[in-house]
NUMI-808792 format. One record per residue: residue number from 1; residue in one letter; x, y, z of N, C-alpha, C, O in turn. Coordinates in steps of 0.001 Angstrom, whole numbers, plus 524288, in hexadecimal, padded with zeros to 5 digits. Layout:
<sites>
   i aa  n_px  n_py  n_pz ca_px ca_py ca_pz  c_px  c_py  c_pz  o_px  o_py  o_pz
 NUM  A     X     Y     Z     X     Y     Z     X     Y     Z     X     Y     Z
...
</sites>
This chain:
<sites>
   i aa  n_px  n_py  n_pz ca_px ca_py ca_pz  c_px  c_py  c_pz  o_px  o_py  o_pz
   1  X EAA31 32034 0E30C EAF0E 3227F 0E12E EB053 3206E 0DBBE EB00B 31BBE 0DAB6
   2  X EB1EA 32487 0D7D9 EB181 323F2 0D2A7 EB876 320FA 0D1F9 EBBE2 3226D 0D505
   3  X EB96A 31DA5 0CE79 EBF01 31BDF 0CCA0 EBF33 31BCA 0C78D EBBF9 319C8 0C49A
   4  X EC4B1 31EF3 0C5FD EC5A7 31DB5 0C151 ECA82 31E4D 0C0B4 ECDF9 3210C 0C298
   5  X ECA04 31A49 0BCCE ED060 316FA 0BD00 ED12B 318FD 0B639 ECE8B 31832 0B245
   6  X ED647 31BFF 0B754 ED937 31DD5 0B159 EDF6E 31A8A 0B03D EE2CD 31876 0B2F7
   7  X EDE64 31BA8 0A9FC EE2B1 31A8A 0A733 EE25C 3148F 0A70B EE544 3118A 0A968
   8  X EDF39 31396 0A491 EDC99 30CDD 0A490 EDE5F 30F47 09C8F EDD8B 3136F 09A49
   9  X EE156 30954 09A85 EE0F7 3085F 096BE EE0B0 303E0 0949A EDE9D 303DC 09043
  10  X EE27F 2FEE3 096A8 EE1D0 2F97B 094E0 EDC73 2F810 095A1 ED9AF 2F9BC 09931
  11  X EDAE4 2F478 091A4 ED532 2F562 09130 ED3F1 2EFD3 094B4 ECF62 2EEF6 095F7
  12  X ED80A 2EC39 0962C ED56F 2E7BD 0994A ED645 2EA21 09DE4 ED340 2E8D3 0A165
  13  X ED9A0 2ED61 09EF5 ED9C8 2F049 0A59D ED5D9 2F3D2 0A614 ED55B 2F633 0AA3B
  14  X ED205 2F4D0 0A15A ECE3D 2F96A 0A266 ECAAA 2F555 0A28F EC662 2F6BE 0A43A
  15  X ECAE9 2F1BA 0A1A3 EC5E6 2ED31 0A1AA EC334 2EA49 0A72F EBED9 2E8B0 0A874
  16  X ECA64 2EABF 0AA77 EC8AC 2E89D 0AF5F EC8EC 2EEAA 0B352 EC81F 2EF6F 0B7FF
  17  X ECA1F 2F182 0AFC4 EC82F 2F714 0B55E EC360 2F7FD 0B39B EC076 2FA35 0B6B8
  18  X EC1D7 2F703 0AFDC EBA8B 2F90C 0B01A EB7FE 2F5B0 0B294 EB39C 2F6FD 0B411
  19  X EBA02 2F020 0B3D7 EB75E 2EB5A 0B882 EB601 2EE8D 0BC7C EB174 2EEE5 0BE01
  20  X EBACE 2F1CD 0BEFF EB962 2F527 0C33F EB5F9 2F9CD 0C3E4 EB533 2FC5B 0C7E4
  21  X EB442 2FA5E 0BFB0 EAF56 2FF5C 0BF3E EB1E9 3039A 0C180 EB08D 304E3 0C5EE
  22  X EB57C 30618 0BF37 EB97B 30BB6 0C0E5 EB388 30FB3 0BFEA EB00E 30DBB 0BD3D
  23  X EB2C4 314CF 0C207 EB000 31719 0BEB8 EB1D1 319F9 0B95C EAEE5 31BD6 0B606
  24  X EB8FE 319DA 0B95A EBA15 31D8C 0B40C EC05E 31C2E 0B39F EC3EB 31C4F 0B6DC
  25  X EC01D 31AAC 0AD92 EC45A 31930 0ACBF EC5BE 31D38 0A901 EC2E0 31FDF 0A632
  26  X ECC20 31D2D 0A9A0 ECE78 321EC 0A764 ED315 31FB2 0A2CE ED5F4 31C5A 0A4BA
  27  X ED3FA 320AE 09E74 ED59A 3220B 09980 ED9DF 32672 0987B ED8A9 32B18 0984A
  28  X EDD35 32544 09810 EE361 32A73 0980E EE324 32A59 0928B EE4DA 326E8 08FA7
  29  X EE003 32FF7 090E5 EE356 331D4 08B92 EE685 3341B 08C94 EE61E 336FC 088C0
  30  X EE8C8 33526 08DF7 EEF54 33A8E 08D46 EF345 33630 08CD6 EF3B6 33314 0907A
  31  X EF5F6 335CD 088E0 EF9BD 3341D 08707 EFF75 3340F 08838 F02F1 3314F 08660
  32  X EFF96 3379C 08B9A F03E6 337F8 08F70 F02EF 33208 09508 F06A6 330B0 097C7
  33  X EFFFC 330AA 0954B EFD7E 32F5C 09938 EFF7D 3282F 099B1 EFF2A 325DF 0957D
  34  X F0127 32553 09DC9 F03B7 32014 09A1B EFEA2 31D38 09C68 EFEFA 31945 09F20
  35  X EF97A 31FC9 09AF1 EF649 31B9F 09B24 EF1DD 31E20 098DA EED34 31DAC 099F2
  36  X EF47D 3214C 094EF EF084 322E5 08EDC EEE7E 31EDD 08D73 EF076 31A7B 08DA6
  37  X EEA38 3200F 08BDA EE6D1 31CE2 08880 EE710 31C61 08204 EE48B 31FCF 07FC7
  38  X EE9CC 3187F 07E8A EEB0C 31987 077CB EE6EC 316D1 076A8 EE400 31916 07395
  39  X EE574 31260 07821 EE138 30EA0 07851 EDE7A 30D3A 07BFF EE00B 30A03 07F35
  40  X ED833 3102F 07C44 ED46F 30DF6 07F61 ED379 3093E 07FF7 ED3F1 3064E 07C2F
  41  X ED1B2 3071A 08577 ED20E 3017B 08539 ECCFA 300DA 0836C EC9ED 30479 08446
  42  X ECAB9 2FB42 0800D EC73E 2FA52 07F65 EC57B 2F6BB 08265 EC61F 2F1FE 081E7
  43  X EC257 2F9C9 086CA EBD6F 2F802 08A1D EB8CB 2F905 08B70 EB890 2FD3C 08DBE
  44  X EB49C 2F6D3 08AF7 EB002 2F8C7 08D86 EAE23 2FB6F 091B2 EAEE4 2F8FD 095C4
  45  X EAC1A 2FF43 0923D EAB8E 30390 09696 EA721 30244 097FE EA3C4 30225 0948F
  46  X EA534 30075 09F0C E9EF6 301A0 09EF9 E9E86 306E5 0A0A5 EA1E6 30954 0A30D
  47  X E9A3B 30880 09F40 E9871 30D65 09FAA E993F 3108F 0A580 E98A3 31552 0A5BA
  48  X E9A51 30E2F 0A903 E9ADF 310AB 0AE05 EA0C0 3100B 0AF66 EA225 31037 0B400
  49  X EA4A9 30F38 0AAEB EA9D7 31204 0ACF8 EA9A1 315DF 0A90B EA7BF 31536 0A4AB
  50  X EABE5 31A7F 0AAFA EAD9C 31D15 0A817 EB2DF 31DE7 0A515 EB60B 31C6A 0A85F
  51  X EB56E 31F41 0A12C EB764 31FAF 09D04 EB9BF 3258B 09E7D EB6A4 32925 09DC7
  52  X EBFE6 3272B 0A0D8 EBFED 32C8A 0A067 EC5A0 32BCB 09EEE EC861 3288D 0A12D
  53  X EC829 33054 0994A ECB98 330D4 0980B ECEA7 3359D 09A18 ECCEA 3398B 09C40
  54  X ED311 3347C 0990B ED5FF 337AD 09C70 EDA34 33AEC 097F0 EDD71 338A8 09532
  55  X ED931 340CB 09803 EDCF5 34385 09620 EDF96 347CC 098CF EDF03 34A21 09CF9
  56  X EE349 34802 09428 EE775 34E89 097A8 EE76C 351AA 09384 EE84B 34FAA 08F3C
  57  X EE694 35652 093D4 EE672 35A70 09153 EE54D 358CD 08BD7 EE86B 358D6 0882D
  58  X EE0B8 35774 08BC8 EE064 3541B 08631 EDA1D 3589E 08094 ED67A 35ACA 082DB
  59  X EDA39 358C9 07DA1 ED68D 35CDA 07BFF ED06D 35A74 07A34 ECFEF 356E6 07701
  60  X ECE27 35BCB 07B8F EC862 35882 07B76 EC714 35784 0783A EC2B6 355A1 078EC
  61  X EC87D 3577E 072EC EC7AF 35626 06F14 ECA0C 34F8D 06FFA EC741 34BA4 06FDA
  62  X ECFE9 34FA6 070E3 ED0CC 34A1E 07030 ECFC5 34908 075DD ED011 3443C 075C6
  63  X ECEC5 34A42 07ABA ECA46 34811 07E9D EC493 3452B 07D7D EC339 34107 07F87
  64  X EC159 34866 07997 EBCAD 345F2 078E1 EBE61 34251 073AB EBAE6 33F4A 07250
  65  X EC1DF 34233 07165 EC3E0 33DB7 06CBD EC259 338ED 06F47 EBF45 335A9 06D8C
  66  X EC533 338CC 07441 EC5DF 335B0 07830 EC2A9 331D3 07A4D EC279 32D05 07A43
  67  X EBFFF 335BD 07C4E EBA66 33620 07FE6 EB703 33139 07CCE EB478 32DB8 07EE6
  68  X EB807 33260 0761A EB3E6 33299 073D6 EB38C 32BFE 0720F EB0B9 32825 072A2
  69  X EB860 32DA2 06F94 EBB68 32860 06E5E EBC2B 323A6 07103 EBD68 31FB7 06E8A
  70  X EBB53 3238B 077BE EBC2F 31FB6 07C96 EB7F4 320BA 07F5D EB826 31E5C 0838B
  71  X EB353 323CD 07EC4 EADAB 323C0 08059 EB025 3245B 0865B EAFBC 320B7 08979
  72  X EB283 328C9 0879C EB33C 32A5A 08E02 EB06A 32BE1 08F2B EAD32 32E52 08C90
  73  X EB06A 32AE7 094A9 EAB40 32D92 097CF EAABE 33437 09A5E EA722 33733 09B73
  74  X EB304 33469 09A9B EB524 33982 09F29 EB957 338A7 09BDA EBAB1 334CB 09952
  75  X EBB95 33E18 09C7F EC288 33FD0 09CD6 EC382 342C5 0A28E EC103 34588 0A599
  76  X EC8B5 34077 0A21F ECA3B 343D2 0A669 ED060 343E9 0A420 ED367 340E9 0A1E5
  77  X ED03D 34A31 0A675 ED2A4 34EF8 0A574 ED8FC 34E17 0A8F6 ED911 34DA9 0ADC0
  78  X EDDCE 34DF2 0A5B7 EE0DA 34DAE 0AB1F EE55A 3520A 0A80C EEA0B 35102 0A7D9
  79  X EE348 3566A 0A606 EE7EB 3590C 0A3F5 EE769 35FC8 0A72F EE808 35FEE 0ABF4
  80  X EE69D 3636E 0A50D EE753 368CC 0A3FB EE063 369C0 0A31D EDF86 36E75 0A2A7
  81  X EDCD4 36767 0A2E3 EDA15 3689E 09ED5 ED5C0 36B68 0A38D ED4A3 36A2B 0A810
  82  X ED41B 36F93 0A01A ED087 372B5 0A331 ECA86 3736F 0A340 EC775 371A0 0A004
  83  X EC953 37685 0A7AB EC2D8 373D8 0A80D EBFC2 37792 0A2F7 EBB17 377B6 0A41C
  84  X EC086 379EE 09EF5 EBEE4 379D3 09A9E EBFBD 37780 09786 EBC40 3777D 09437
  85  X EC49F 37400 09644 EC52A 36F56 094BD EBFD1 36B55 0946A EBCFA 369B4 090E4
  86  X EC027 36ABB 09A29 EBC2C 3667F 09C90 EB6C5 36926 099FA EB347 365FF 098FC
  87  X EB62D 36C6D 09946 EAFFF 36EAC 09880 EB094 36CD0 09525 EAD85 36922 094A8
  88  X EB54B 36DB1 08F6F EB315 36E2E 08AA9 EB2D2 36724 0887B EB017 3657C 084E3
  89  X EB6A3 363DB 08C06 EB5C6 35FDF 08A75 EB02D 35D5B 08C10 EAE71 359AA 08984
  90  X EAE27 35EEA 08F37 EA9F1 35B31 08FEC EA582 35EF4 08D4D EA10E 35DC4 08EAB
  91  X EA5ED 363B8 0896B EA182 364DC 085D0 EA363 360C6 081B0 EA115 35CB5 08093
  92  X EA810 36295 07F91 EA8CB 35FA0 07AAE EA849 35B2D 07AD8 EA7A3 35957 07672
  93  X EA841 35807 07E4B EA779 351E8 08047 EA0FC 34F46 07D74 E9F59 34BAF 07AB4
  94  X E9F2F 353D2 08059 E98BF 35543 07E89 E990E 355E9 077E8 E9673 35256 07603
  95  X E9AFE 358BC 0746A E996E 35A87 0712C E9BBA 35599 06E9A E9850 352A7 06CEF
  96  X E9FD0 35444 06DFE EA3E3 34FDF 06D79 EA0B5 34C22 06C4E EA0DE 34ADF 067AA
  97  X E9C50 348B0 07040 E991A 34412 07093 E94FF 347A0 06BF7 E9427 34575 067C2
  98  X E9382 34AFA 06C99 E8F0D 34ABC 068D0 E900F 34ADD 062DD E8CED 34975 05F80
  99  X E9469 34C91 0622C E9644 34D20 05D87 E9752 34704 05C22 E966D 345A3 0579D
 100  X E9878 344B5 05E6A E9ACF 33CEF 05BD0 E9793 338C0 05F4E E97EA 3340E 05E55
 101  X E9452 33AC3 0638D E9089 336C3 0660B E8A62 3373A 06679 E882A 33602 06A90
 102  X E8810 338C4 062BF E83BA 33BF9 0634D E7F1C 33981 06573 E7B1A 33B2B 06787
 103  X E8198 33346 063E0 E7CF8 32FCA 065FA E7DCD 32D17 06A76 E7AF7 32963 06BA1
 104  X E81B9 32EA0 06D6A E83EA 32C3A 07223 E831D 33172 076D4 E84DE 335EC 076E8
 105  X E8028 32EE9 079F3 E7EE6 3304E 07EBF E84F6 3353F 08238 E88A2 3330C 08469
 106  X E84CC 339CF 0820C E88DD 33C81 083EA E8A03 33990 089AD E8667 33732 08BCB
 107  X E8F8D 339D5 08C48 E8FC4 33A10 090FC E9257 33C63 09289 E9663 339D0 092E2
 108  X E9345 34242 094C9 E970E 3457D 09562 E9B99 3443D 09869 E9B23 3414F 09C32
 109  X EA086 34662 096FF EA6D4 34386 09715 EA63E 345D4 09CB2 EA3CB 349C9 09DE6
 110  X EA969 3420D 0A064 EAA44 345E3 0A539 EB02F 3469E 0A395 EB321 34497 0A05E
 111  X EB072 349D4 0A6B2 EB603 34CA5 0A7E5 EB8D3 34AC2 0AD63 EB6AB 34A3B 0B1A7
 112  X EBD3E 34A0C 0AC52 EC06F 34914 0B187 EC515 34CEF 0B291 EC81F 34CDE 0AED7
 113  X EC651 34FB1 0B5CD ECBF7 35321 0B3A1 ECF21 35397 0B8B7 ECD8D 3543F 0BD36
 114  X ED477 35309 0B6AB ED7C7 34F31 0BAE1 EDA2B 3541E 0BCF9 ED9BD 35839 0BA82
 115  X EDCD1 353D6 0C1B0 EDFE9 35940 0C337 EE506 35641 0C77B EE4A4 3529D 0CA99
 116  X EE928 3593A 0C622 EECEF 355BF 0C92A EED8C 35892 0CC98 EEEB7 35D30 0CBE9
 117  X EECCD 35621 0D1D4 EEF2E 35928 0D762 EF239 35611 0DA3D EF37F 35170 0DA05
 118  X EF385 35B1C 0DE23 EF7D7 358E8 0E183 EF711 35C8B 0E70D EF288 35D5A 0E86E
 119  X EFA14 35E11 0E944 EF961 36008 0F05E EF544 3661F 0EE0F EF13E 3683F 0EF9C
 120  X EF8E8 366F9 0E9E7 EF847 36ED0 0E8CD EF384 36F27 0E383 EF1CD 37362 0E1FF
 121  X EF243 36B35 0E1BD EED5F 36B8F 0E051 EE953 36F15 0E0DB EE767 36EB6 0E540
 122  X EE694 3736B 0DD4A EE334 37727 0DEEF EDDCF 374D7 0DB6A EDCF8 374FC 0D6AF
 123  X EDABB 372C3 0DFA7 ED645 37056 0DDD7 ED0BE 374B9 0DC08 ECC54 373F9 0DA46
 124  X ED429 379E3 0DDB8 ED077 37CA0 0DAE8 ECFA2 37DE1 0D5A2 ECC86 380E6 0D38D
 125  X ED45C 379D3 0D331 ED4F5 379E1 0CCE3 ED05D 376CC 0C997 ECEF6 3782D 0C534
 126  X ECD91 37100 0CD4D ECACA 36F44 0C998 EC52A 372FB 0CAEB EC121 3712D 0C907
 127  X EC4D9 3764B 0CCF8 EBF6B 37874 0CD3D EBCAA 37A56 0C8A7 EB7EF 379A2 0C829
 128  X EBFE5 37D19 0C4B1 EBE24 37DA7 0C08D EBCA1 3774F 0BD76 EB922 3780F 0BA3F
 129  X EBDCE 3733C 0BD91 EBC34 36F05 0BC3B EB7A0 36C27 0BD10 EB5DA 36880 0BA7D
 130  X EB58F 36EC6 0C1E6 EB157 36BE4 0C4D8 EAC4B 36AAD 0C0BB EAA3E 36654 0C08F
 131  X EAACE 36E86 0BDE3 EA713 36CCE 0B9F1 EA60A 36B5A 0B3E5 EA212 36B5C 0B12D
 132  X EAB91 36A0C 0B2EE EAC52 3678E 0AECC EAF4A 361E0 0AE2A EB04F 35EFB 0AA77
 133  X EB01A 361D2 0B385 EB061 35BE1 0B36E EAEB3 358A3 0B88D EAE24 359D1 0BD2D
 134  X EAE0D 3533B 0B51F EAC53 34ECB 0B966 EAD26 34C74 0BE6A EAA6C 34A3D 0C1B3
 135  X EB1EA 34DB9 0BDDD EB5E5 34AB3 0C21D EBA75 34FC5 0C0F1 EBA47 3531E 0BD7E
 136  X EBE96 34EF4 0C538 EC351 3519A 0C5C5 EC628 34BFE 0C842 EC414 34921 0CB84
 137  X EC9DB 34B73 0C691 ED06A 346F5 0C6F4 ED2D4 349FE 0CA50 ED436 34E46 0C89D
 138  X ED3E7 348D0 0CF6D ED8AF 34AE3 0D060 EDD50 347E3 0D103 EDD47 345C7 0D555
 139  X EE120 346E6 0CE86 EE539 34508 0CE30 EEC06 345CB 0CF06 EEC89 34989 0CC0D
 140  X EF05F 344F8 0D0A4 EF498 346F4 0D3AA EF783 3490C 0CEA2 EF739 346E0 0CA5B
 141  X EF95A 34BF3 0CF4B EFC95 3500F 0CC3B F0341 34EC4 0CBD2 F06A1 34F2B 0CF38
 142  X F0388 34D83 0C7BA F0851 34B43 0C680 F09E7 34CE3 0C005 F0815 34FAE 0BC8E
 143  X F0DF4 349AD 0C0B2 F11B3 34914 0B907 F0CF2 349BD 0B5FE F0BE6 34DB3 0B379
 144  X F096C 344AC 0B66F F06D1 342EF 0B1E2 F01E9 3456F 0B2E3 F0171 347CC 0B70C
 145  X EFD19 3453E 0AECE EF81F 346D3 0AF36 EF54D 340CB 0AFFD EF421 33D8D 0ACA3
 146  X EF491 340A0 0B713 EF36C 33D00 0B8F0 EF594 33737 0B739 EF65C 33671 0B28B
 147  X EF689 33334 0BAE2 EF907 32E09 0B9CB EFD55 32DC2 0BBBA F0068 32A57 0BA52
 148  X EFF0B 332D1 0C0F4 F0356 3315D 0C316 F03CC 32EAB 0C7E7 F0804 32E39 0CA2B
 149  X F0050 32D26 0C948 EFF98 326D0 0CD64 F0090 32957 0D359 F0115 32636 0D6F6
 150  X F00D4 32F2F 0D47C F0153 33215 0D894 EFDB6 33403 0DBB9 EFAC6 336F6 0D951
 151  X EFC21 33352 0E2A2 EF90C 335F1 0E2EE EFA33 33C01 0E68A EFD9A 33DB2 0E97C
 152  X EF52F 33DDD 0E443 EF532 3424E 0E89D EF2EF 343ED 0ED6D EEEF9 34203 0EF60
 153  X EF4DC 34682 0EEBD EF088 349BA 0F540 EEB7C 347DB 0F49A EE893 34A86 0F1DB
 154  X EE9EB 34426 0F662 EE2F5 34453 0F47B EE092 347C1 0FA32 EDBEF 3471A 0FB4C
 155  X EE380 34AE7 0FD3D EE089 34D84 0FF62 EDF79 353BF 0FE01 EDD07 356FA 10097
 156  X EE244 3545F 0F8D2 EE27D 35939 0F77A EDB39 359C3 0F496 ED86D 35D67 0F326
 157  X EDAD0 3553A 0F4DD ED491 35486 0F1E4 ECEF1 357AF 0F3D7 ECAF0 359AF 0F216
 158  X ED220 3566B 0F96E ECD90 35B35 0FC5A ECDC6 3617D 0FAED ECACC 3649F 0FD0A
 159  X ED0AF 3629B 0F809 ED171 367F0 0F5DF ECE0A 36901 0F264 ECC32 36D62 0F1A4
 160  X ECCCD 36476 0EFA9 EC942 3645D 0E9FD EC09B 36543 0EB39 EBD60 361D1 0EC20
 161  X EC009 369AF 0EACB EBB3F 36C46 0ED39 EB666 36C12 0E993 EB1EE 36CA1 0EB43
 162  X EB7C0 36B19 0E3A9 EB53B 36A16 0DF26 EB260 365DB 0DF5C EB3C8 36223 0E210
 163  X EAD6F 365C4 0DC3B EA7EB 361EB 0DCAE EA92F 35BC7 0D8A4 EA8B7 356FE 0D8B0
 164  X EAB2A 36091 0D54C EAC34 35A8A 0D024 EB022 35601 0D1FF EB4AC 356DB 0D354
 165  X EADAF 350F0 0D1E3 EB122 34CE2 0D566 EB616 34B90 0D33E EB711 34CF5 0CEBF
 166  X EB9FB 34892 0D65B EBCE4 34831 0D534 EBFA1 343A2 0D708 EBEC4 341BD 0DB5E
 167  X EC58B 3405E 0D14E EC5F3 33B00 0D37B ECCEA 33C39 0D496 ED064 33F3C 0D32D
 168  X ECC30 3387A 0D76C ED1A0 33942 0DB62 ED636 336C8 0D547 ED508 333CA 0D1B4
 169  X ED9F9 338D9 0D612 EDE2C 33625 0D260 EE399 334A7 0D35F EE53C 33881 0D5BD
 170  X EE7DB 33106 0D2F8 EECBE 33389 0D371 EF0F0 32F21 0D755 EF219 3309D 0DBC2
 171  X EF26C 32B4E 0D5EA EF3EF 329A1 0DA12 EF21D 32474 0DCC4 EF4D1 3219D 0DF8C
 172  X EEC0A 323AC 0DB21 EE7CC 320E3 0DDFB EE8E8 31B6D 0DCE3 EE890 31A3A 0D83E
 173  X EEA0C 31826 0DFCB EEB7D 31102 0DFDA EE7E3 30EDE 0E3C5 EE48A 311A5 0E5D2
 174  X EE876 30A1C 0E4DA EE2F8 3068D 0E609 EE3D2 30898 0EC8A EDFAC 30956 0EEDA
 175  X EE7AE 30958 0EEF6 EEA47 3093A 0F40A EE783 30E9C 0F6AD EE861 3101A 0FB2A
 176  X EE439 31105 0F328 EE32A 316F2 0F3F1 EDC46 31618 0F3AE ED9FF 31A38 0F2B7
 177  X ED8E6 31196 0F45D ED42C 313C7 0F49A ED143 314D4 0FA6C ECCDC 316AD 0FAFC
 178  X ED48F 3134F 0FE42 ED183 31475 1040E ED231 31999 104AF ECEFB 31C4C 10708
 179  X ED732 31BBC 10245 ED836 320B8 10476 ED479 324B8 10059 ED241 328AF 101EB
 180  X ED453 322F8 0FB60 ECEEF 32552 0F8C5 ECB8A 325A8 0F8F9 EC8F4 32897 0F62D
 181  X EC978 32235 0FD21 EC34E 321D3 0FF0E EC366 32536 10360 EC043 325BE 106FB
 182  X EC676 326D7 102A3 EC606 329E5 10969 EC66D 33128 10844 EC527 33437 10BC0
 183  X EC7FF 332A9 103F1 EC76B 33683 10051 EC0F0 338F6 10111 EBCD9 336B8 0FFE6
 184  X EC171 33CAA 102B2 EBBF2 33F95 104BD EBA49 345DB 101A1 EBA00 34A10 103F0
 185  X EB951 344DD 0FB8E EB7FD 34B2E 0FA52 EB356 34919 0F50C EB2A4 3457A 0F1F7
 186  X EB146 34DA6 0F67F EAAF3 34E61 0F373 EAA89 34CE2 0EE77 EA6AE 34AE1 0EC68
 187  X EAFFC 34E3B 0EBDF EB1C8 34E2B 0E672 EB303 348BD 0E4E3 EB23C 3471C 0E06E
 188  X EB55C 34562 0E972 EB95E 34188 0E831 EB68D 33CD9 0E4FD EB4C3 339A7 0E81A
 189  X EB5B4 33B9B 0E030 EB2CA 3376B 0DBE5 EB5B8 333E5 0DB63 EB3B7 3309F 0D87D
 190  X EBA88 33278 0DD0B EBC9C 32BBD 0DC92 EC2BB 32DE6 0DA8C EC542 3317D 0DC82
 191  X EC461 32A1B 0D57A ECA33 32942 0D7F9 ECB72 32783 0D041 EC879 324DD 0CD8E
 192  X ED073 329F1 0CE87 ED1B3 32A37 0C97F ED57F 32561 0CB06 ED6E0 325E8 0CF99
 193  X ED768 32155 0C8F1 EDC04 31D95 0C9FD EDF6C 31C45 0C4BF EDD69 31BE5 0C065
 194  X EE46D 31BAC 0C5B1 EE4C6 31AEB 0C040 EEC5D 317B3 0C168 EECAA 312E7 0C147
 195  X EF113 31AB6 0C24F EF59F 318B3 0C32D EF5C4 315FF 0C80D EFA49 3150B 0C962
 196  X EF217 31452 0CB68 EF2BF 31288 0CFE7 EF160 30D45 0CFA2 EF29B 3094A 0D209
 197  X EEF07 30E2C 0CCB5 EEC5E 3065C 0CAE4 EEF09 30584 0C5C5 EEBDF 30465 0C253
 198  X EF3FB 305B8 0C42F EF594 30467 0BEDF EF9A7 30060 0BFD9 EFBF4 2FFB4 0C404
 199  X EFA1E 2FE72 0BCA4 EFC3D 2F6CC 0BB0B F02ED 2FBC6 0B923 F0706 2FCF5 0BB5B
 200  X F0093 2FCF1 0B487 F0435 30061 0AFE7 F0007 30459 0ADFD EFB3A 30409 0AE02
 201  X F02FD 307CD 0AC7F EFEF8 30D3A 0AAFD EF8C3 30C29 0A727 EF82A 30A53 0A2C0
 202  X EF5A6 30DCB 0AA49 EF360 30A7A 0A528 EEE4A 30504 0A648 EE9F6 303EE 0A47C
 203  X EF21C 302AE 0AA6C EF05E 2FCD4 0AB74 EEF76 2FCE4 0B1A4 EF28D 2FD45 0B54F
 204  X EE959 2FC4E 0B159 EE87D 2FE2B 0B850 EE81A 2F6B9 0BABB EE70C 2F30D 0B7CF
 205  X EE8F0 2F667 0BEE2 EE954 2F247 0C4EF EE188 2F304 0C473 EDF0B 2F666 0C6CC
 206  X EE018 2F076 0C238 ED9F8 2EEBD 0C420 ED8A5 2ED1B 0C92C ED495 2EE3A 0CB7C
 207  X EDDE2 2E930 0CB83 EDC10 2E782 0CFB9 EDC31 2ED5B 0D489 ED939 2ED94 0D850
 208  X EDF2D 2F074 0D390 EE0A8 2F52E 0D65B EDB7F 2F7FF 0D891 ED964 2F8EB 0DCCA
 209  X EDA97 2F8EF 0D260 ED6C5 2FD59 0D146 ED0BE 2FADF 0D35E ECD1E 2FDD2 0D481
 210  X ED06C 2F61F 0D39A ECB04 2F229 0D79F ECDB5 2F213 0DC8D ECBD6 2F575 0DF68
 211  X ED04A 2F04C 0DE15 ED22A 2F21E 0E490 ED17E 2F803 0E6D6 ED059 2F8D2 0EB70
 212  X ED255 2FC13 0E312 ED2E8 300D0 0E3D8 ECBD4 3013A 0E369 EC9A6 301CB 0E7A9
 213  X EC8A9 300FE 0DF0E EC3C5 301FE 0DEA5 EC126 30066 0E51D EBF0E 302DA 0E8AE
 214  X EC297 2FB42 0E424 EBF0E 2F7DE 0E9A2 EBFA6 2FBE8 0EE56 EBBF4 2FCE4 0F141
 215  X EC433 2FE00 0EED1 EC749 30043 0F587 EC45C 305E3 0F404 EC348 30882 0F7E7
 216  X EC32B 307C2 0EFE8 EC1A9 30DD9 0F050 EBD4D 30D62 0EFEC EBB75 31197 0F156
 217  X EB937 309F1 0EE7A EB44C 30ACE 0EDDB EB05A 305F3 0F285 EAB8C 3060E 0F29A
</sites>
């Protein structure tokens, strides 16, 4: 089961969550967001976490600025944005690297794209998504574009009939991994965490998020 822990910005709190080998740590550009990113932390990445930034309705131009600029691995998607969207960012992603990396080995961006549900959720919406992106987020539907510390129906999940996997979101604290292990669908790839393990916005409980790792895996 895959974990990834978002909205990490202090760079000594990103120092002792990469101790824990998350598989993907997440980055808030949207500026609305109170755990935007103005300054990347400066830390060393080993190569087997991944690096995924997070936007809302943001235009791929200043997406791959981004990308390019903080050597990400994934974005994920938590706005409006549609699955031609998604196509065209991960050509230009492509054309993008060859144009300013020519001597650096490509690695194509995955895509993540978030969808907020709740009881009335029609999961026949991400179907058009299924092949342009990596993963699908499903996350609880509220005020904000994700980060409202709420969860939802996780039995509405069995509704979701689509191949492309998908990580649970929304709500999720350390008190919640027996009942996640017990979560039974074809799709189901691990678990997005982010306001449930927080000190202050921003500043995640390490010890949480290793109690929580240990009990789910």
């Amino acid at each position: 089961m895959k974990i990834k822990v978002c909205g990490m910005r202090d760079s000594e709190n990103l120092q002792s969550l990469l101790a824990l080998k998350p598989d993907f740590v997440g980055f808030i550009f949207y500026s609305k967001s109170k755990r935007f990113v103005s300054d990347f932390p400066k830390v060393d990445f080993p190569n087997d976490i991944k690096k995924v930034g997070v936007f809302v309705n943001e235009t791929i131009e200043e997406v791959l600025r981004i990308v390019e600029k903080h050597q990400l691995n994934a974005v994920q998607l938590h706005g409006e944005e549609t699955p031609t969207y998604c196509k065209e960012l991960i050509e230009s992603s492509k054309k993008y690297h060859l144009e300013r990396s020519r001597n650096a080995e490509f690695q194509q961006l995955q895509i993540f794209k978030a969808f907020s549900v709740d009881d009335d959720f029609e999961f026949s919406k991400t179907e058009v998504y299924q092949k342009v992106c990596d993963y699908l987020l499903f996350d609880t539907k509220g005020k904000e574009y994700g980060g409202n510390g709420v969860k939802f129906n996780w039995e509405v999940l069995q509704k979701y009939k689509g191949k492309t996997p998908f990580l649970l979101s929304g709500g999720i604290s350390k008190i919640d991994a027996q009942v996640i292990k017990k979560i039974q669908h074809n799709a189901f790839a691990g678990v997005d965490i982010n306001s449930g393990f927080e000190i202050t916005p921003a500043l995640k409980n390490i010890n949480d998020i290793k109690e929580f790792k240990n009990n789910l895996l």
